[in-house]
C-alpha positions in Angstrom: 13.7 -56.6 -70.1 16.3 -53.9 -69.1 15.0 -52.1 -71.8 11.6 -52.3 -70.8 12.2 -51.4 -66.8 14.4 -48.4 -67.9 11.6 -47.1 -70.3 9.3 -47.1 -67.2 11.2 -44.9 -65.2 11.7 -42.9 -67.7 7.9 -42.2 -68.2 7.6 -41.6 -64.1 10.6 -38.7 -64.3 8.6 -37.2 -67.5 5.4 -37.1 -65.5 6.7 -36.2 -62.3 8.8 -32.8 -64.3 5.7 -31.8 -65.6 3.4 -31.9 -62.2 6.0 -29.9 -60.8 6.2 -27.1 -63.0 2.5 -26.9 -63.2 2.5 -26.6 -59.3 4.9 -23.6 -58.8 4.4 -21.7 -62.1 0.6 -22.2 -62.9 -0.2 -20.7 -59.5 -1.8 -23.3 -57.3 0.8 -22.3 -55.0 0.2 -18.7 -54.7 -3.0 -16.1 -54.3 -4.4 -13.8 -52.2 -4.4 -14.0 -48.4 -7.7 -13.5 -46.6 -7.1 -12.4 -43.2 -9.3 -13.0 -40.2 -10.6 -10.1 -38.5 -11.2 -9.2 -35.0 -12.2 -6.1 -32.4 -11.5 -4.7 -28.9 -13.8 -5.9 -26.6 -14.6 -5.5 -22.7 -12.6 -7.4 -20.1 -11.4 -7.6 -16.9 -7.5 -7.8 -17.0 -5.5 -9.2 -13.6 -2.1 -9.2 -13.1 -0.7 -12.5 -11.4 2.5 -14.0 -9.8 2.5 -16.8 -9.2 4.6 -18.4 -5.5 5.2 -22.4 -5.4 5.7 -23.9 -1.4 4.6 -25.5 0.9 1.7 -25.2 4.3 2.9 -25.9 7.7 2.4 -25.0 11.1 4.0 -21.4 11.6 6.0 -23.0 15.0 7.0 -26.7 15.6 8.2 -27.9 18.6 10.8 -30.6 18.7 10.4 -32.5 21.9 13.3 -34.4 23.5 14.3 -36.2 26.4 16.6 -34.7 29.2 17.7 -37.8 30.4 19.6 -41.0 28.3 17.6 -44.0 28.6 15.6 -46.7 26.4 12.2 -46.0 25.6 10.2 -48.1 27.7 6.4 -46.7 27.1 5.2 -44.5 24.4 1.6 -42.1 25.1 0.8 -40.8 22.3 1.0 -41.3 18.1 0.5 -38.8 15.4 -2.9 -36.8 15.2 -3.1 -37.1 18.7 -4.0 -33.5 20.7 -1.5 -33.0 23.9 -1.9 -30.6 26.4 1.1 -28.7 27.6 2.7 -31.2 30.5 1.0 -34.6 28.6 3.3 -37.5 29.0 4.8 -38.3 25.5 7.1 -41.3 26.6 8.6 -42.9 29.8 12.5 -43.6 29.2 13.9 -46.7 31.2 17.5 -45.0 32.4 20.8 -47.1 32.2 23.2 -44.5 33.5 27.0 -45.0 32.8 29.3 -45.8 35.5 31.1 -42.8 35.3 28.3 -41.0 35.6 27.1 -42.6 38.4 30.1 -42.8 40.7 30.9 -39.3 40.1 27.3 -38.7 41.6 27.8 -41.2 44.8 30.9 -39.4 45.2 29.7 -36.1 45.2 26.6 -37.5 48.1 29.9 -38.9 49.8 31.8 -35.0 49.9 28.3 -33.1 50.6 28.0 -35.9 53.6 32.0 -34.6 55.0 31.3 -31.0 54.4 27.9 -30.8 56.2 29.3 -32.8 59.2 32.4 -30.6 59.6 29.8 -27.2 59.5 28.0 -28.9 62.4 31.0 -29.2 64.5 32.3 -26.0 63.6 28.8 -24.1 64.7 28.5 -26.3 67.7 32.2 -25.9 68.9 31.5 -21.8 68.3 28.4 -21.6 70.4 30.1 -23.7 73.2 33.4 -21.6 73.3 31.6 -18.5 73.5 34.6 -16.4 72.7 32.8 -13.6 71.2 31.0 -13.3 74.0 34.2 -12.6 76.4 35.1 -10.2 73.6 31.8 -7.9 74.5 32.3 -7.9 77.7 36.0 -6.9 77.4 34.8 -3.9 75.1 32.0 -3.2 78.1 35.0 -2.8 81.1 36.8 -0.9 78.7 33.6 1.8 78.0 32.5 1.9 81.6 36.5 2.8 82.5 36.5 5.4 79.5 33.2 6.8 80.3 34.1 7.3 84.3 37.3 9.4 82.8 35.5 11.1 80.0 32.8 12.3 83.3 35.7 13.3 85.4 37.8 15.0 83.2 34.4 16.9 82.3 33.4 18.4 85.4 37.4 19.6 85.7 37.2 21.6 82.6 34.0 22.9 83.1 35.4 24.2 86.9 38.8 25.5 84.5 41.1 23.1 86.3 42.0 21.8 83.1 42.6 22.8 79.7 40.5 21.7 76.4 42.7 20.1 74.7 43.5 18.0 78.0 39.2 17.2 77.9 39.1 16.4 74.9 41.9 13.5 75.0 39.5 11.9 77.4 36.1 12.3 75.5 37.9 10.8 72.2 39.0 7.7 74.4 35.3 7.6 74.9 34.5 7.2 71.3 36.8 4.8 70.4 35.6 2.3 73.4 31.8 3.0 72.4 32.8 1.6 68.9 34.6 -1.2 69.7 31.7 -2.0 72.3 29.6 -2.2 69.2 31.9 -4.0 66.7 32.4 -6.5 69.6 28.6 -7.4 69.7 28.0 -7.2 65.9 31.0 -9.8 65.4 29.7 -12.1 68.2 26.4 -12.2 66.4 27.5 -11.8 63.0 29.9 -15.0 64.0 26.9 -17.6 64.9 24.8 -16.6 62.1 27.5 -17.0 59.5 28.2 -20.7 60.7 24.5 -21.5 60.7 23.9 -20.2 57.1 26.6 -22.6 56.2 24.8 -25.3 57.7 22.1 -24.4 56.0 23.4 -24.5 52.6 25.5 -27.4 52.9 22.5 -29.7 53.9 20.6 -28.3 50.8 23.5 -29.1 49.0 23.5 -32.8 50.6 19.7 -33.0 49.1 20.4 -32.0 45.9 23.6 -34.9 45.9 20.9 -37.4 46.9 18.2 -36.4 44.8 20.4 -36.1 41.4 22.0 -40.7 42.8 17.9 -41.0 42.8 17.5 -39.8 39.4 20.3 -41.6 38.3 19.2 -44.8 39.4 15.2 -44.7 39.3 14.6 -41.8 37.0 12.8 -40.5 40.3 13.3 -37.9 43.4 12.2 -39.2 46.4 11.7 -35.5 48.1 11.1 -33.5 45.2 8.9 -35.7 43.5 10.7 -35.0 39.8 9.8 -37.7 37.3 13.2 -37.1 35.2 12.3 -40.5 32.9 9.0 -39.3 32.2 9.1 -37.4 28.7 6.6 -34.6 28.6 4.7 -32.0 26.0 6.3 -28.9 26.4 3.2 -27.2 24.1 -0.2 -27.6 23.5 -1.4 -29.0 20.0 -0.7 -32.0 18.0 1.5 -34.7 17.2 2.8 -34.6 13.9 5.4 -37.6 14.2 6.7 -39.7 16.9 10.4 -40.8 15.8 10.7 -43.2 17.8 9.7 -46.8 19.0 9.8 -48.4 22.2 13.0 -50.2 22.6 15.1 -47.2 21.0 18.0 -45.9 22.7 17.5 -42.2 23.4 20.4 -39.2 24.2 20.1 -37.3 26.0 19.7 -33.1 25.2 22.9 -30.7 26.6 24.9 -28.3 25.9 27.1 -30.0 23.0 24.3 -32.5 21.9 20.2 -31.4 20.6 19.8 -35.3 21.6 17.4 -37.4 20.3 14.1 -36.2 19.0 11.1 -38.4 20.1 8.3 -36.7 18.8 7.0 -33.2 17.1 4.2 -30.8 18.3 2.9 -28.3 16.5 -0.6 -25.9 16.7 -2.6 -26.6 13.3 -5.1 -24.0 13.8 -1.9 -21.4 13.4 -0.7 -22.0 10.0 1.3 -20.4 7.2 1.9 -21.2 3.5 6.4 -21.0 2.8 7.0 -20.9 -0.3 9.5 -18.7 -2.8 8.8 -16.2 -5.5 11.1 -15.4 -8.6 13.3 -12.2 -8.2 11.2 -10.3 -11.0 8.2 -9.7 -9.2 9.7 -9.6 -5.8 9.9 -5.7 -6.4 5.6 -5.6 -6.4 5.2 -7.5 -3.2 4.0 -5.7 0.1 3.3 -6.9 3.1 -0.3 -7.6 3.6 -1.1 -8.5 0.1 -4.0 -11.2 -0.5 -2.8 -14.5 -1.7 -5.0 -17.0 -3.5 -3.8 -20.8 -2.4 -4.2 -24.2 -4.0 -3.2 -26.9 -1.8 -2.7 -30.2 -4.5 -4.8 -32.8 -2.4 -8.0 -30.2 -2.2 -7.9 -29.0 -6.1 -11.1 -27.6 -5.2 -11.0 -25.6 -3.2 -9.3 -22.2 -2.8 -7.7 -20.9 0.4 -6.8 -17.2 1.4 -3.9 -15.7 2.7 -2.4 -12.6 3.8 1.4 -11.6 2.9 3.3 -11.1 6.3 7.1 -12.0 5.2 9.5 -11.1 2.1 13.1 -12.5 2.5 15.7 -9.4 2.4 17.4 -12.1 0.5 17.1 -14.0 -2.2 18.7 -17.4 -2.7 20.3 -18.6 -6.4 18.3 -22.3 -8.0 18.5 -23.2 -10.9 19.8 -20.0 -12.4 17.1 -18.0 -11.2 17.1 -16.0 -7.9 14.1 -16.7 -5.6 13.3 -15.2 -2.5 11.2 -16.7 0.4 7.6 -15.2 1.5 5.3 -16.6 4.2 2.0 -15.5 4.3 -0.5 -16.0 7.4 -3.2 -19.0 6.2 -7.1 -17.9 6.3 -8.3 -21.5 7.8 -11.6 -22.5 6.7 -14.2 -24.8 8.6 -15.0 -28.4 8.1 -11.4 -28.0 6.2 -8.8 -29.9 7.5 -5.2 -28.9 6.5 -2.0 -31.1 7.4 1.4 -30.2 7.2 3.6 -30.4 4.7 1.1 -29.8 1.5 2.3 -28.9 -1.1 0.6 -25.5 -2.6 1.0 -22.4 -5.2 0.0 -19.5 -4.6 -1.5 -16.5 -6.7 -0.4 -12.8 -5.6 -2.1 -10.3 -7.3 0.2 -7.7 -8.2 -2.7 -5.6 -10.6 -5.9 -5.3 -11.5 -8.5 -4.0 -13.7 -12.2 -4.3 -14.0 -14.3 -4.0 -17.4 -11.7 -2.4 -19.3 -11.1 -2.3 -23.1 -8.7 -5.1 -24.1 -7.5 -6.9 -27.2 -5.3 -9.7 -27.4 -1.7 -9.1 -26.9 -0.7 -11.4 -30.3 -2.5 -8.7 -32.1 -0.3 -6.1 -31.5 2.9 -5.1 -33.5 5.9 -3.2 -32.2 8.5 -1.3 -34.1 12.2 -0.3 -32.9 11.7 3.0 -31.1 9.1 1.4 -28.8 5.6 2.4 -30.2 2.7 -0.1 -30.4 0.2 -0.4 -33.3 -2.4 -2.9 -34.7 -3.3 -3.5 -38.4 -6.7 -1.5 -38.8 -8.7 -2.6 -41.8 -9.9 0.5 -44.0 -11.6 -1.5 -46.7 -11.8 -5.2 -47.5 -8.7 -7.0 -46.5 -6.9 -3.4 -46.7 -5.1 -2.7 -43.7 -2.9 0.3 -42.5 -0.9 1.2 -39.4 -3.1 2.2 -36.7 -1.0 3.8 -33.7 -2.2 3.1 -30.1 -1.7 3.2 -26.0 -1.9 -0.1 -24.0 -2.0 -0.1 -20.4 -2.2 -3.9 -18.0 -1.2 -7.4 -19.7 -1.9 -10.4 -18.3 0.3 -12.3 -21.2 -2.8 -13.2 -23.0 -5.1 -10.0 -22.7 -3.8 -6.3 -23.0 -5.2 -2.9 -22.0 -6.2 -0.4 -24.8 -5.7 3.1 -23.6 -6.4 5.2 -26.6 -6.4 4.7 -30.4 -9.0 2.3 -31.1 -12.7 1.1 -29.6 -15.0 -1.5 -30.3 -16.1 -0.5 -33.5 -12.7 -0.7 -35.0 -11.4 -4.2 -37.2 -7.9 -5.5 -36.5 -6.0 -7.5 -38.4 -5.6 -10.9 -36.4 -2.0 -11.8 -37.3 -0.9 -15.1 -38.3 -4.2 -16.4 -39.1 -5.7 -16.7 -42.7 -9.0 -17.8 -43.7 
């Protein structure tokens, strides 16, 4: 049996041997190529990069509350169109007790500051002491002026010298000023206290008005609704963030505070997106860009270039730099926000040119360019040329060859 099993491999190595001999040396494996042939033809070549991003509105308005409280009422839900001044929310206010007593307080010291203005005006008015001041300036100018008249009339008759006059008309001066100081102080006096009155009951309003606010989210005199939460732009709602029953801060100085809802104008959009440092160099401002937006396939959107990043930002190994570029909005087309969209920037362009494909082409060390040009059947010799715009797929012929010459296609056999 051994005997018999080891005869039959035997026969299958014998057998095998021989088919592969014939296969590599009787030339089944070898022969002519036949190459397949092609020509330059007529094309228009364009030169694309492409951008990835995304469409949104070019401003969005983030609109929060200046007031802590919990939302008691919301007015409006995404989609919706507000008006500049539209009521968004009303907050229900639970003020803190600091905050509160700190405000009483400050009612209580506006209350003591006013009252002591008051007595201090009315006690001034009653004294009248400024008023005894004038009239002691007035005795002393009518005594100075009698003197200055006297001592006038002597020098003019020679009794006297100058220098003796002039003593007398200087006296004069100096009363005639003090006259008028006296009567500007008095006056300036009263008016000063009143002013203070003045401010310090505006300041008593403000005291009571900010307690109001505090406590009802309203001004009684003013009329400011400071729980009502209000569009600060016209447009629409792109999210409310928050439900009723939410606690909401306040916005200040060391806090944004808590967004309630976003406002944006859709009919003012932009396509964001980022372009790869190699063709960065091409872009100009004002460029046309072709957009796809992903939900709408079908339909193509323009767009003009308005922003290249002087920067350019490292992912994934690759520098990219940012580009916005002003949206051509189209009727009975409705864009929303966030879409996601690629754009195609022309860089270069040319119409009806001769072409051939690029994977035709062959390129030696020092930088030349040549195709395989057939001079007889399946004979081929070096054929120098000058290309112009590729596309990656399509290249521009220059000089060298037209349409009537046959180029080897490379890596394809018939």
């Amino acid at each position: 049996m051994k005997n018999i099993i080891l005869g039959v491999v035997l026969t299958l190595f014998v057998f095998l041997s021989i088919w592969l001999i014939s296969y590599f040396y009787s030339g089944s494996g070898t022969g002519d190529a036949s190459y397949e042939i092609t020509s330059p033809y007529q094309t228009s070549i364009t030169l694309k990069s492409v951008a990835t991003g995304t469409v949104k509105p070019r401003i969005e308005i983030v609109i929060t509350s200046q007031v802590s409280g919990i939302v008691d009422e919301l007015f409006v839900k995404g989609g919706d169109i507000v008006k500049k001044g539209d009521p968004i929310a009303r907050l229900r206010l639970v003020p803190s007790p600091t905050a509160l007593n700190n405000a009483k307080a400050n009612v209580e010291l506006a209350r003591i500051r006013l009252a002591e203005a008051k007595r201090r005006y009315a006690q001034q008015k009653g004294i009248n002491t400024n008023k005894y001041d004038v009239q002691q300036a007035e005795t002393e100018f009518n005594r100075a002026k009698v003197q200055e008249e006297k001592y006038k009339q002597l020098f003019e008759n020679g009794t006297i010298a100058e220098l003796d006059y002039l003593n007398y008309k200087t006296a004069l001066e100096v009363a005639q000023t003090a006259l008028e100081n006296a009567k500007i102080g008095a006056s300036s006096s009263i008016k000063e206290l009143a002013s203070n009155v003045d401010v310090l009951s505006q300041e008593l309003e403000s005291a009571i008005s900010n307690v109001q606010l505090l406590q009802k989210g309203v001004a009684s005199k003013s009329g400011q609704v400071a729980n009502m939460v209000r569009s600060t732009v016209d447009g629409m709602v792109l999210d409310v963030s928050v439900e009723v029953g939410d606690a909401v801060t306040e916005r200040n100085t060391f806090n944004e505070g808590t967004i309630i809802a976003e406002v944006a104008n859709m009919k003012d959009l932009v396509f964001e997106g980022n372009i790869d440092e190699s063709d960065v160099g091409q872009l100009k401002k004002g460029m046309r860009l072709e957009l796809t937006v992903g939900a709408i396939e079908k339909e193509k959107f323009e767009a003009v270039l308005d922003y290249i990043s002087p920067k350019g930002v490292e992912e994934s190994g690759s520098v990219k730099f940012e580009i916005i570029a002003d949206l051509v909005q189209r009727e009975g087309v409705f864009l929303r926000a966030g879409y996601s969209a690629s754009a195609d920037i022309i860089l270069d362009k040319r119409e009806n040119v001769l072409a051939i494909l690029e994977r035709d082409l062959m390129f030696e060390d020092n930088g030349k360019v040549y195709v395989e040009e057939e001079i007889a059947e399946q004979e081929f010799q070096k054929k120098y040329i000058e290309v112009g715009l590729s596309d990656g797929i399509n290249i521009e012929i220059l000089k060298g060859i037209d349409t009537s010459t046959k180029v080897k296609v490379q890596g394809a056999t018939m």
